[in-house]
Structures are given as C-alpha cells and as structure tokens.
Phi, psi and omega in degrees: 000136181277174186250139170309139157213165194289122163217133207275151195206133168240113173233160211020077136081007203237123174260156193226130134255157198221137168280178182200180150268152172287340147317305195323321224304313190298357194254336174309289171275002141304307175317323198271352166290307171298359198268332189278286191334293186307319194274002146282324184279335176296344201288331206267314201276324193232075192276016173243019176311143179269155209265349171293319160338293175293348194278349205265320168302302175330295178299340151335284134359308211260326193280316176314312180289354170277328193267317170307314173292305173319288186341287196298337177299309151319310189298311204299311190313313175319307186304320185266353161265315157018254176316323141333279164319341189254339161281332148297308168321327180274297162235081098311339181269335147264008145302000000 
C-alpha cells in the first residue's frame, strides 16, 4: 500500500491540502487543473454569473460527461460480450 502524502492544490480562487499517493498524485492535480481550466470558460462566456452559480454549472458539465462515458463504457462492454459469444459459438462449429 503506498503512503499518503500531503499535497497543496489552488482550486477556483481556494487553497486545499489533500492527501494522496504519490501514484496519485499527477492525476490529482490534473483534475483540479481541469476543474479551473472549465470554471474560466464558463467564467469568460458568462463574467457577470455569481460564481456559486458557475460552479453548479460546471459541476453539471462534468457530471454529464461521467454519465456519457459511464454510457459508452456500457455499450463497449455490451459489444465485447457480444462479441465473445459469437467467437465461441465459431468455435465450438469448428470443432
């Protein structure tokens, strides 16, 4: 098991420290880049929005795109038992 390590992170305008892994760590702070990166465009399309507003929007955004992927995740699994059965079935016909 890896060991925590503390790590500081500034996300929307907020500073945080968060444990991790040192595995972790780079996916940590990517996330919290992609969280700032999204809540500046919303912030540039809509700058005079109160920013608890924007944030709720964001977090919308993002959950939409967890569920379109979850979706899609679903489909690719489907497709791939599918796909299984039908490669047995070929051989078991050629046995």
């Amino acid at each position: 098991m890896s060991e925590a390590i503390p790590v500081d992170l500034k996300v929307l305008g907020h500073n945080f420290r968060l444990a991790t892994t040192q595995e972790k760590q780079p996916e940590l702070e990517r996330a919290a880049q992609l969280l700032n990166d999204k809540y500046d465009e919303f912030r540039r399309k809509a700058p005079r929005m109160e920013p608890s507003k924007l944030i709720i929007m964001v977090a919308l955004e993002l959950m939409q795109e967890v569920l379109s992927m979850n979706k899609s995740l679903q489909e690719y699994e489907h497709c791939e038992r599918l796909l299984q059965a039908i490669l047995e079935e070929v051989e078991d016909l050629a046995e």
